[in-house]
PyMOL commands that place a pseudoatom at each C-alpha (Angstrom):
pseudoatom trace, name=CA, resn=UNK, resi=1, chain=A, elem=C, hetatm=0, pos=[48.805, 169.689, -71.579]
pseudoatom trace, name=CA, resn=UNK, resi=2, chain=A, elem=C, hetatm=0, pos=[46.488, 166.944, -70.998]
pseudoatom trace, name=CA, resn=UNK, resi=3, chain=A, elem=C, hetatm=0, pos=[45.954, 167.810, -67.469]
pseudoatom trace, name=CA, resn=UNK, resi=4, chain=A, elem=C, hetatm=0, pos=[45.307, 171.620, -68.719]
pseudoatom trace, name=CA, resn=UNK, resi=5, chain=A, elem=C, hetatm=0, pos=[42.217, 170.730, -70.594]
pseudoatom trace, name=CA, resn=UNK, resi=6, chain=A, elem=C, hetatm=0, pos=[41.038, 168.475, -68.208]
pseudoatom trace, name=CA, resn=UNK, resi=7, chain=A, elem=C, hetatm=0, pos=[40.854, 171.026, -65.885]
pseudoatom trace, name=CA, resn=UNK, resi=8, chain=A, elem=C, hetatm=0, pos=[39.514, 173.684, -68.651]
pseudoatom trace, name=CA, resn=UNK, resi=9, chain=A, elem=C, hetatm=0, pos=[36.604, 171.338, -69.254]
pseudoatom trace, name=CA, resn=UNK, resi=10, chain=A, elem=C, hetatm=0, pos=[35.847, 170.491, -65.754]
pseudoatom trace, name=CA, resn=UNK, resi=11, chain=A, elem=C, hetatm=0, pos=[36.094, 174.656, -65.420]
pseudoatom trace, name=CA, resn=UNK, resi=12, chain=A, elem=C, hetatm=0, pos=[33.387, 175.102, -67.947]
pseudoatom trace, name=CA, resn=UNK, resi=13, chain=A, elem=C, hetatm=0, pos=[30.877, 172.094, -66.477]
pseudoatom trace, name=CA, resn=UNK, resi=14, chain=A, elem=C, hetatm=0, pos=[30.979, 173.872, -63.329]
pseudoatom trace, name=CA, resn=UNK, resi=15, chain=A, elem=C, hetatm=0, pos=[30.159, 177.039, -64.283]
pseudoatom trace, name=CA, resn=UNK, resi=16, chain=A, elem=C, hetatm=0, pos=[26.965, 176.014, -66.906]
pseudoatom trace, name=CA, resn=UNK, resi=17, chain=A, elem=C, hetatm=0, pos=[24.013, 177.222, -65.603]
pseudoatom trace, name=CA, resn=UNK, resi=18, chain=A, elem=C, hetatm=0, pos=[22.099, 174.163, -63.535]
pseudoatom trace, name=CA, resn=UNK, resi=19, chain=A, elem=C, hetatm=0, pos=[19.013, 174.410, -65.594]
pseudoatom trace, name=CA, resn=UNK, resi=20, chain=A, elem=C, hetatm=0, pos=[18.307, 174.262, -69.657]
pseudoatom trace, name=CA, resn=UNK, resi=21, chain=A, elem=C, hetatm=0, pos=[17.755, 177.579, -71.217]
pseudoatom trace, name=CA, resn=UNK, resi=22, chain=A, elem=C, hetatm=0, pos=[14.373, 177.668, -72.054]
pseudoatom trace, name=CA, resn=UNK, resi=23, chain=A, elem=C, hetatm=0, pos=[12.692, 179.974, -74.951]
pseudoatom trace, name=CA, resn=UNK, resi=24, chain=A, elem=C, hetatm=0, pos=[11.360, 183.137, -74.587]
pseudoatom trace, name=CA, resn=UNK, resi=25, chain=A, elem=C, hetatm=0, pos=[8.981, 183.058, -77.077]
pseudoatom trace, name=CA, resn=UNK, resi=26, chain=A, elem=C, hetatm=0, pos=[7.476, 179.749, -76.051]
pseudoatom trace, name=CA, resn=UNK, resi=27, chain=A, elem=C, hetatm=0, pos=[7.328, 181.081, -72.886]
pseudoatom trace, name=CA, resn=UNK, resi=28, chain=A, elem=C, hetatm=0, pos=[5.226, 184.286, -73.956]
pseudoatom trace, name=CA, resn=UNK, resi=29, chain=A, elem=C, hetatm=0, pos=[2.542, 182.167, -75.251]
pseudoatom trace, name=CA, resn=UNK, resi=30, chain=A, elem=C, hetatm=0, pos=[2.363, 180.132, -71.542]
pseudoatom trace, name=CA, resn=UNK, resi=31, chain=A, elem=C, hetatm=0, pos=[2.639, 183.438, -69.930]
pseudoatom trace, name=CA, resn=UNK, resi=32, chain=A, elem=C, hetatm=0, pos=[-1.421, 184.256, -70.082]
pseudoatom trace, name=CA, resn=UNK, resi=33, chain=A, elem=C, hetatm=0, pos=[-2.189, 182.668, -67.156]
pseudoatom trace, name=CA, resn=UNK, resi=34, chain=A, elem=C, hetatm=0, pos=[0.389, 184.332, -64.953]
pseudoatom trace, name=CA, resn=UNK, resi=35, chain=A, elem=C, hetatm=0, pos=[-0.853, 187.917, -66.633]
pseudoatom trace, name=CA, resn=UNK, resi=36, chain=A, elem=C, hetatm=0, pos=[-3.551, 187.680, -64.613]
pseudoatom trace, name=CA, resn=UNK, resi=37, chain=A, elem=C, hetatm=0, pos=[-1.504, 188.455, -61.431]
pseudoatom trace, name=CA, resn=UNK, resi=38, chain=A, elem=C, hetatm=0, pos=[2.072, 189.553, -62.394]
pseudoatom trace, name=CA, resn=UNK, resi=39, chain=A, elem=C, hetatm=0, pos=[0.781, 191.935, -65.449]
pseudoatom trace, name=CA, resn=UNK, resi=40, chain=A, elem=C, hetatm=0, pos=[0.951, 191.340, -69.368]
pseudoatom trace, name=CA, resn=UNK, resi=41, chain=A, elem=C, hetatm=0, pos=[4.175, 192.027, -69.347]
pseudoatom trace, name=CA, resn=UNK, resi=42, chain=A, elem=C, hetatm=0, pos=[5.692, 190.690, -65.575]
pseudoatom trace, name=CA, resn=UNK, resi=43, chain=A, elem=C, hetatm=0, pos=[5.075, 194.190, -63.764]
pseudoatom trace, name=CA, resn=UNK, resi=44, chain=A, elem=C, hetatm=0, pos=[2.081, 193.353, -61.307]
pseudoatom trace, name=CA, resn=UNK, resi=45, chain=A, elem=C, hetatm=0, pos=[-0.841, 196.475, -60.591]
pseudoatom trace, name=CA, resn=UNK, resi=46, chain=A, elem=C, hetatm=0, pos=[-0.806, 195.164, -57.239]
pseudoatom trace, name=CA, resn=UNK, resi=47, chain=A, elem=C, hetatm=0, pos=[1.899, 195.062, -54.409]
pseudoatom trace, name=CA, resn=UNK, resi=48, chain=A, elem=C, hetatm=0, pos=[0.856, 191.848, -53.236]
pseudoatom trace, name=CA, resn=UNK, resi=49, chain=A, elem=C, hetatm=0, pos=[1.893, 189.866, -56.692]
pseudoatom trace, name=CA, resn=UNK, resi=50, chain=A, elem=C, hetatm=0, pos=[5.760, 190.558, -57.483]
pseudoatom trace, name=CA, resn=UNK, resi=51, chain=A, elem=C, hetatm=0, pos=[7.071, 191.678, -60.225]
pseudoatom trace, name=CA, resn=UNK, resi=52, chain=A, elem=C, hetatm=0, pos=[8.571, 189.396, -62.691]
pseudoatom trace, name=CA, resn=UNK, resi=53, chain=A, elem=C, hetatm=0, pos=[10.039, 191.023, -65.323]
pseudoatom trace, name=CA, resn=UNK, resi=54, chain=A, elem=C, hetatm=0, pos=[13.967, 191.030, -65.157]
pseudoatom trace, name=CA, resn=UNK, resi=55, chain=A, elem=C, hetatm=0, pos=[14.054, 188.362, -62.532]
pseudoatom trace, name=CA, resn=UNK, resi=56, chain=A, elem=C, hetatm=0, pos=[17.403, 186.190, -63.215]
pseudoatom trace, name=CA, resn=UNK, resi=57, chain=A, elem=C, hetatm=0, pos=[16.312, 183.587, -64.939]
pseudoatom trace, name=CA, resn=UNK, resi=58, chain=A, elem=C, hetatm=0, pos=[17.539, 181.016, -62.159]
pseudoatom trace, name=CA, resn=UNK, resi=59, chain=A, elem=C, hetatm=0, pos=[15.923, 182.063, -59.783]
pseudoatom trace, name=CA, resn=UNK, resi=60, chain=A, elem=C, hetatm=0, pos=[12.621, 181.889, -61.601]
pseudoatom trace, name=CA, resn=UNK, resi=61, chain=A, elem=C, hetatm=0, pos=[13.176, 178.656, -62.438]
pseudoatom trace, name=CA, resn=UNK, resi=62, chain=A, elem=C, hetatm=0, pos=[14.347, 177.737, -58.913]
pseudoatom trace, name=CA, resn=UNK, resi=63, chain=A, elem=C, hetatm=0, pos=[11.208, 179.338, -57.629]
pseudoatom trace, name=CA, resn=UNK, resi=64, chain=A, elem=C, hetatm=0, pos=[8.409, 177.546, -60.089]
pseudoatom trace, name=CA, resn=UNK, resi=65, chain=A, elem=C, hetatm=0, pos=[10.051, 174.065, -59.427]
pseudoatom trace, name=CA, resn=UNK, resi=66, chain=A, elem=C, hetatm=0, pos=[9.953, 174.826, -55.432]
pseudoatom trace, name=CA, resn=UNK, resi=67, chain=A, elem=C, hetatm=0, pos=[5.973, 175.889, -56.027]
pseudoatom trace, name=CA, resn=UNK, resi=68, chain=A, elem=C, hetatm=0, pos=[5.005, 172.970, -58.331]
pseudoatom trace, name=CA, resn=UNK, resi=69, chain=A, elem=C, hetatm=0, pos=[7.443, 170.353, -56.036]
pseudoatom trace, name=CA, resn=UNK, resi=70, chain=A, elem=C, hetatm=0, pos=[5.811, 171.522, -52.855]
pseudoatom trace, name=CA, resn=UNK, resi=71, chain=A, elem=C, hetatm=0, pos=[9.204, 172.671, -51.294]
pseudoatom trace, name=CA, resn=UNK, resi=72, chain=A, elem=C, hetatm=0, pos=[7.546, 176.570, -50.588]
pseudoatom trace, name=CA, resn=UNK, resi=73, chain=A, elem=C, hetatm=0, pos=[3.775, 176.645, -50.191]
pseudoatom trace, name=CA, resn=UNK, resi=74, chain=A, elem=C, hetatm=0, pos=[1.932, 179.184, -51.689]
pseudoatom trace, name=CA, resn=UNK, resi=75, chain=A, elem=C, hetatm=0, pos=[-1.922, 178.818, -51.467]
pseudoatom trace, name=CA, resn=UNK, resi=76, chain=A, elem=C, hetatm=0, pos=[-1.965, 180.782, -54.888]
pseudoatom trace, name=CA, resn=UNK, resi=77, chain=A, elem=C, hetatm=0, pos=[1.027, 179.837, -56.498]
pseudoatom trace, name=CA, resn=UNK, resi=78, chain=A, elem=C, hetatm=0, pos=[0.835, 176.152, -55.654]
pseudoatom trace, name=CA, resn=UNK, resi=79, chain=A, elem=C, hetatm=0, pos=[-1.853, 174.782, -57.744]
pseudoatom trace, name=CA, resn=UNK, resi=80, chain=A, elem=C, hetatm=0, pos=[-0.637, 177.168, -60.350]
pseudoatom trace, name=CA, resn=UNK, resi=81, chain=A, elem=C, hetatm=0, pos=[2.877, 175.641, -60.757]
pseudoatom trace, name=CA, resn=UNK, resi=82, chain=A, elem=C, hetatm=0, pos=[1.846, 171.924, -60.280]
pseudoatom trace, name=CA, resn=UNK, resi=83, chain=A, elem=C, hetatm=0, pos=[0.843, 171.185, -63.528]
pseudoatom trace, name=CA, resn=UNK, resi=84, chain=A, elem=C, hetatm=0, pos=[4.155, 173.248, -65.338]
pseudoatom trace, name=CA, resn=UNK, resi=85, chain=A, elem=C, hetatm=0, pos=[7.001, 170.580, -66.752]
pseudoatom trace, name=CA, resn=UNK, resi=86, chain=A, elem=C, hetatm=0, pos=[10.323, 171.320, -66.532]
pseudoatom trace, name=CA, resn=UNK, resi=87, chain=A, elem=C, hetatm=0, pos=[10.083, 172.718, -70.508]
pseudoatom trace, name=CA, resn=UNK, resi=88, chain=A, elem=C, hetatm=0, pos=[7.211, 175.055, -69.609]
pseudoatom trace, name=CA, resn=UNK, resi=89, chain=A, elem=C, hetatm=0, pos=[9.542, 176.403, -66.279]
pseudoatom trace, name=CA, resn=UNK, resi=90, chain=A, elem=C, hetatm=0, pos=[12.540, 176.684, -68.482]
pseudoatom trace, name=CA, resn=UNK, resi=91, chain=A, elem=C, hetatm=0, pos=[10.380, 178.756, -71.369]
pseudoatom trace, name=CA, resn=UNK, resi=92, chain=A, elem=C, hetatm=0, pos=[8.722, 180.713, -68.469]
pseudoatom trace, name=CA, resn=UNK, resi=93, chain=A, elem=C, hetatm=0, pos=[11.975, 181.951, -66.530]
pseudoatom trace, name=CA, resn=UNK, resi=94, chain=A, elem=C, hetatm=0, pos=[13.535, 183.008, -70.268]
pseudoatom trace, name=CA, resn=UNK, resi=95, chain=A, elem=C, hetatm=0, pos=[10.804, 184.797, -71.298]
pseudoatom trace, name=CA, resn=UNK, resi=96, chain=A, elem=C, hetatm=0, pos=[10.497, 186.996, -67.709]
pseudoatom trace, name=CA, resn=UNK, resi=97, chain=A, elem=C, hetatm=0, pos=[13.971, 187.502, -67.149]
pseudoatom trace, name=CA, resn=UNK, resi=98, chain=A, elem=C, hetatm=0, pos=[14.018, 188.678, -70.961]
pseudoatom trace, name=CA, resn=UNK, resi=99, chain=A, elem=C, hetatm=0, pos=[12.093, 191.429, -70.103]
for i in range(1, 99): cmd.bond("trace and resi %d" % i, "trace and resi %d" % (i + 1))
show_as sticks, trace
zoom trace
């Protein structure tokens, strides 16, 4: 039995998301900046900007850290995710993928 939950808990750490849920509506309220390019409400007006509105929220947050870390290099999005904490990545990513 013991070994059973052993394994049961070791079963659930793995398969936790690798990032803190962040919160939406926190995330809203940082989101004016990134209106500017990816629309109000994470649908860009122009091709070149993607859309970011139903992105899995992993991936956003994989994506910010890599732009504000300097693992991908993005002229734009660069100096735009340098100054984000973890917290404002985590509330960003919830509130996108929420849409």
């Amino acid at each position: 039995m013991k070994k059973l939950m052993t394994a049961a808990a070791a079963l659930a750490l793995l398969s936790a998301p690798a990032f803190a849920a962040g919160n939406a509506d926190a995330g809203k309220a940082k989101s004016a900046v990134c209106a500017a390019c990816h629309g109000a409400e994470g649908i860009s007006a122009m091709d070149i900007y993607p859309n970011l509105a139903g992105q899995k929220e992993g991936y956003l947050v994989s994506q910010l850290q890599h732009f504000r870390d300097g693992q991908r290099n993005n002229p734009i999005m660069a100096p735009m995710a340098k100054p984000l904490s973890d917290e404002d990545i985590a509330d960003l990513a919830a509130y996108y993928s929420s849409l």
